[in-house]
PAZAPA-4460 file (N, C-alpha, C; in steps of 0.05 Angstrom, whole numbers, plus 32768, in hexadecimal, padded with zeros to 4 digits):
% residues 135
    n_x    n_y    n_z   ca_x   ca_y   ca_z    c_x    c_y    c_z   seq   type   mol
   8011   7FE8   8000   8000   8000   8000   8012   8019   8000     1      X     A
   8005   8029   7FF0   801D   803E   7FF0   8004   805B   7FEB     2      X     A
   8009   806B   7FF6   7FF6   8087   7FFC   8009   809F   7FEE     3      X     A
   801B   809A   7FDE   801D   80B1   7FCE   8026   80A3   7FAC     4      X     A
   8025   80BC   7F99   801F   80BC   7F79   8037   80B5   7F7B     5      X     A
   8033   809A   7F6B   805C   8097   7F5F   8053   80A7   7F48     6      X     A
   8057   80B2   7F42   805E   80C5   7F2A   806E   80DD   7F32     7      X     A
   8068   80E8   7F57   806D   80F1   7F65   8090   80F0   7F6A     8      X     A
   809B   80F7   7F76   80B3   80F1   7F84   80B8   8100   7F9B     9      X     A
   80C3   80F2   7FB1   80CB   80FE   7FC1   80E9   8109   7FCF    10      X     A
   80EA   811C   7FE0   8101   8122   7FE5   810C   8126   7FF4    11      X     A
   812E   811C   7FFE   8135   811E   801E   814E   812A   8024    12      X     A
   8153   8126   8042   8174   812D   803B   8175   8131   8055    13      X     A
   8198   8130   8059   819A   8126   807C   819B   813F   808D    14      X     A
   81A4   813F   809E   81A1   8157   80AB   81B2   8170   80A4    15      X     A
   81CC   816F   80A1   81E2   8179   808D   81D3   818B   807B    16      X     A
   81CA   8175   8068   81C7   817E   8048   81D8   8175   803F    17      X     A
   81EE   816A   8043   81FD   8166   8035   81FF   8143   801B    18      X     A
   81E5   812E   8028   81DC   811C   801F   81BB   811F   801B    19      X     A
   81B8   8123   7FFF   819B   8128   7FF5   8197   810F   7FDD    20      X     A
   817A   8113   7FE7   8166   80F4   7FD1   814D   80FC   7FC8    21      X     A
   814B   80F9   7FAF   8132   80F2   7F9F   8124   80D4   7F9D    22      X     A
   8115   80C6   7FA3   8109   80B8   7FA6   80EC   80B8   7F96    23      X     A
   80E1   809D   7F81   80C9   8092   7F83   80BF   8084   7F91    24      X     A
   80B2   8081   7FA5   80B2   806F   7FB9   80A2   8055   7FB4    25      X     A
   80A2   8040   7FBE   8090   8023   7FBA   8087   801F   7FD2    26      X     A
   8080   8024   7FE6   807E   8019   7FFE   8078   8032   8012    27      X     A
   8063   802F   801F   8063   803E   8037   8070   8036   804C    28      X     A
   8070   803F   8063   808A   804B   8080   807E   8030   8092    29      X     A
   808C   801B   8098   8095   800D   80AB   80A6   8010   80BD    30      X     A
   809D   800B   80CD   80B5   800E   80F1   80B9   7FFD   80F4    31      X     A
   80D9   7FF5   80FD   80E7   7FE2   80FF   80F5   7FE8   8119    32      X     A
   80EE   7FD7   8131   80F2   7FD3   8140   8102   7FC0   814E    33      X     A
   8112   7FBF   8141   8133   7FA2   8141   8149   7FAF   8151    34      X     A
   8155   7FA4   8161   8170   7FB1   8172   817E   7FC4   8164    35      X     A
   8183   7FBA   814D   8198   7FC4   813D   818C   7FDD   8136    36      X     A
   8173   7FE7   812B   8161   7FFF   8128   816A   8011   813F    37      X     A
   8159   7FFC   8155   815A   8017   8168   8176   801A   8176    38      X     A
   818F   800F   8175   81AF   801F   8177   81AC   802F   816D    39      X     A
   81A7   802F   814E   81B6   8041   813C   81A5   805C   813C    40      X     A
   818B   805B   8150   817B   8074   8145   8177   8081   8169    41      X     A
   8173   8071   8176   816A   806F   8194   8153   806A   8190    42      X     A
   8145   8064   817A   8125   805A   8182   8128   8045   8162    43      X     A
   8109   804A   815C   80FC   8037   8151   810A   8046   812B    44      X     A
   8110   8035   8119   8108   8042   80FE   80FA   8042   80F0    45      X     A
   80E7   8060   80E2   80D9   8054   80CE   80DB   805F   80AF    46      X     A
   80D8   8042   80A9   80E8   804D   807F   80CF   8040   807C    47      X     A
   80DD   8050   8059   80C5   804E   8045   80DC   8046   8031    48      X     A
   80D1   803D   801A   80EA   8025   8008   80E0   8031   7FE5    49      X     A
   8100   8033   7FD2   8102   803F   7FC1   810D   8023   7FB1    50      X     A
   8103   8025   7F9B   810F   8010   7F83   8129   801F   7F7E    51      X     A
   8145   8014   7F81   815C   801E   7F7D   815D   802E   7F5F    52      X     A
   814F   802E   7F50   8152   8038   7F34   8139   804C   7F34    53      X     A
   8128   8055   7F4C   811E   8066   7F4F   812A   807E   7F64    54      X     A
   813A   8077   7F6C   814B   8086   7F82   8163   8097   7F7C    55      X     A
   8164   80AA   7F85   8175   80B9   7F7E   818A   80C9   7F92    56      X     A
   81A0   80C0   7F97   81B1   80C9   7FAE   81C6   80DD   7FA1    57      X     A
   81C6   80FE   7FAA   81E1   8109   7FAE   81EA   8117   7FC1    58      X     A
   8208   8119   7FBE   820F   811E   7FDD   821F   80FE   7FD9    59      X     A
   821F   80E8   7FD0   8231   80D1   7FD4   8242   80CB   7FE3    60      X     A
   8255   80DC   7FDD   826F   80E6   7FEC   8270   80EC   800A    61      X     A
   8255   80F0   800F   8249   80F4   802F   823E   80DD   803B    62      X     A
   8242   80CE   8030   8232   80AE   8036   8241   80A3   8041    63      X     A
   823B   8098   8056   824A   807A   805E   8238   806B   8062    64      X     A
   8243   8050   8060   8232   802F   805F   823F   8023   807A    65      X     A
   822E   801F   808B   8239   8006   80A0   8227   7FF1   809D    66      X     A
   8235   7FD7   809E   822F   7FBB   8095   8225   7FBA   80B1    67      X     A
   8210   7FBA   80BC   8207   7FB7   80DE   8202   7F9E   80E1    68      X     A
   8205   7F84   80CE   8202   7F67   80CA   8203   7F67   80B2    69      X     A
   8201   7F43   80AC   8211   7F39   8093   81F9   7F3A   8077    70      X     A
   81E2   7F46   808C   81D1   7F47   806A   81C8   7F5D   8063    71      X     A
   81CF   7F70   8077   81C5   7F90   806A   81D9   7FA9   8078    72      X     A
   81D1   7FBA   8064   81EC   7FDB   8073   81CA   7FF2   806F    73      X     A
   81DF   8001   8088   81D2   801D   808A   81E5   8030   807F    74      X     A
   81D3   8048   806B   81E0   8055   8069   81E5   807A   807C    75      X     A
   81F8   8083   807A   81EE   809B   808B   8206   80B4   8086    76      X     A
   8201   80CA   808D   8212   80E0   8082   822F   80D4   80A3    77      X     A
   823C   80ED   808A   825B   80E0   8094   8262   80FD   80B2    78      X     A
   8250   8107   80B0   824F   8129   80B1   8234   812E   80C8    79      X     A
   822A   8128   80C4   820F   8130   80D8   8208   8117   80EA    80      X     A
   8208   80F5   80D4   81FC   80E5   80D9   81E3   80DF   80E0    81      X     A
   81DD   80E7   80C8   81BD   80E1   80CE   81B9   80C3   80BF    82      X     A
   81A7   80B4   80C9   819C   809B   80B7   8188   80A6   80A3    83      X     A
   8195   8099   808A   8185   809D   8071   817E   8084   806A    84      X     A
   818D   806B   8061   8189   8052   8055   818C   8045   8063    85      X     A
   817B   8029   805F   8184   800D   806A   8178   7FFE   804D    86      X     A
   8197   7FED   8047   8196   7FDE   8034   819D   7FC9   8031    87      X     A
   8188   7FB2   802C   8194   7F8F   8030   81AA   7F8E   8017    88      X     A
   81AD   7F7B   8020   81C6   7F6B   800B   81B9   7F62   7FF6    89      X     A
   81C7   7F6C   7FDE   81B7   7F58   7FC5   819D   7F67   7FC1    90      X     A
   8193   7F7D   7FD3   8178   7F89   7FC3   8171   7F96   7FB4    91      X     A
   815E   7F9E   7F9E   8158   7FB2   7F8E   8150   7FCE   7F9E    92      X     A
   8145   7FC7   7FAE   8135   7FDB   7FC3   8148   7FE5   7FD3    93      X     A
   8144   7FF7   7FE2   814F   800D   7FF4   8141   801F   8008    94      X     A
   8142   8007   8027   812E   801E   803B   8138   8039   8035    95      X     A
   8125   8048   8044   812C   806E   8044   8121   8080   805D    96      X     A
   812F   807F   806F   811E   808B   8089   810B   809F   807E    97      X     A
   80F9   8093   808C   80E3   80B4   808D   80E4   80CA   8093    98      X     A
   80F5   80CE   80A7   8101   80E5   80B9   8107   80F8   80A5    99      X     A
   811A   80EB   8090   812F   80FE   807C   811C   810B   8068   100      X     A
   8109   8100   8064   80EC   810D   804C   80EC   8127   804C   101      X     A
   80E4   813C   803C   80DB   8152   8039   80B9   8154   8038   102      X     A
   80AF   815F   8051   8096   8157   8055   8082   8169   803F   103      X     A
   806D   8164   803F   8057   8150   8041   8061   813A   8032   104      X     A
   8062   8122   8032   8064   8106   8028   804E   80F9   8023   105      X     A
   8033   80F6   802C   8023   80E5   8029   802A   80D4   8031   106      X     A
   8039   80CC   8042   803E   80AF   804A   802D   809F   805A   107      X     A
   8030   808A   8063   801D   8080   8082   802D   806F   8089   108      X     A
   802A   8067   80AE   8038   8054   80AA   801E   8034   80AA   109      X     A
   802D   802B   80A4   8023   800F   809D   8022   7FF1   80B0   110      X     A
   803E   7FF0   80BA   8048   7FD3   80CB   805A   7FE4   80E0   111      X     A
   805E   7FCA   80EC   8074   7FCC   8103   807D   7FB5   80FF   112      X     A
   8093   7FA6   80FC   80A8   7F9E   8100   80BF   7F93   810D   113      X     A
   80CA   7F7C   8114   80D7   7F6F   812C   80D1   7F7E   8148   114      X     A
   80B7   7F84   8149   80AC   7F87   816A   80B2   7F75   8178   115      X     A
   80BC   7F5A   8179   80CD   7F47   8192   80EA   7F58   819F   116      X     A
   80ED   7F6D   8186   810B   7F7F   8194   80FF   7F9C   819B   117      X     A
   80E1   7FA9   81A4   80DA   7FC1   81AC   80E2   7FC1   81C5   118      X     A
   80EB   7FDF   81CA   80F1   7FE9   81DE   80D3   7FE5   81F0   119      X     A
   80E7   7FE4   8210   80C8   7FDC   8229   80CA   7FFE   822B   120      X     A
   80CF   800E   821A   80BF   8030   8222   80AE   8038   821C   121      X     A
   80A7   8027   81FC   808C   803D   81F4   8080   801A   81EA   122      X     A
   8061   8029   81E4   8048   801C   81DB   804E   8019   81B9   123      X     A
   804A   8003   81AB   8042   8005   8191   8029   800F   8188   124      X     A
   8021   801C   816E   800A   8031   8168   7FF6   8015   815E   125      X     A
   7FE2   8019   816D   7FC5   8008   8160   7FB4   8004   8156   126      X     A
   7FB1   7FEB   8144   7FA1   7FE9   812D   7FBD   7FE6   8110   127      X     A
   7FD1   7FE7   8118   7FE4   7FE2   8103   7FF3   7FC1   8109   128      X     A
   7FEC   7FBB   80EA   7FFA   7F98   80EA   801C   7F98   80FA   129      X     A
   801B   7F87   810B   803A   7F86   8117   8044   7F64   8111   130      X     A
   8065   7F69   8110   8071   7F4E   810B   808C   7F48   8118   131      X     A
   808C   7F33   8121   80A5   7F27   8134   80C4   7F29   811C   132      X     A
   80D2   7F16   8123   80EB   7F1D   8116   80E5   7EF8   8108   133      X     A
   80D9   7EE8   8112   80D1   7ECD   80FF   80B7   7ED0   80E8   134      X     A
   80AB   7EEA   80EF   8095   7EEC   80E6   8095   7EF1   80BD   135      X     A
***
């Protein structure tokens, strides 16, 4: 399900400026709530996912990739560090924090996500499909 015009594109960029993206998006905003998420952010993340040949990154040169395990990297400025990408191994696709968007988006979110690794601080939002990390 997706709540905005792909014909549309959207646009982001980290806190800097100095790493900016154009995006068609395929997918509305899932929160992922896996250990590894919430290190890298202090809470929960939620992306929305671009067909790699719809996506458009510049600023490159401001990017770094950490391999945070053996089947996917985050990407993030070298300079501000903000999280922009999380990208599996071998994928066409490319999460995209929501955070980094240039609002209005149309977005929604949709799921939640390895909730067996949520933080005991906050409540998950209700009436939205949730899934374990076997799920």
């Amino acid at each position: 399900m997706l709540n905005v015009d792909n014909s549309n594109t959207v646009a982001g960029a980290c806190l800097c400026g100095k790493v900016t993206l154009q995006a068609t998006l395929n997918r509305d905003v899932v929160a992922c709530h896996c250990q590894q998420c919430r290190k890298q952010t202090g809470h929960f993340v939620a992306a929305t996912r671009a067909n790699d040949t719809a996506l458009l990154i510049e600023g490159q040169e401001h990017l770094t990739w950490y391999a945070a395990s053996d089947s996917a990297k985050r990407g993030f400025c070298k300079h501000c560090g903000s999280l922009l990408f999380w990208k599996a191994n071998n994928s066409e696709h490319t999460s995209i924090m929501a955070g980094c968007l240039e609002s209005p988006t149309g977005l929604s979110l949709v799921s939640n996500i390895y909730v067996d690794d949520k933080g005991d601080y906050y409540s998950l939002e209700q009436g939205l499909p949730t899934f374990g990390q076997s799920d």
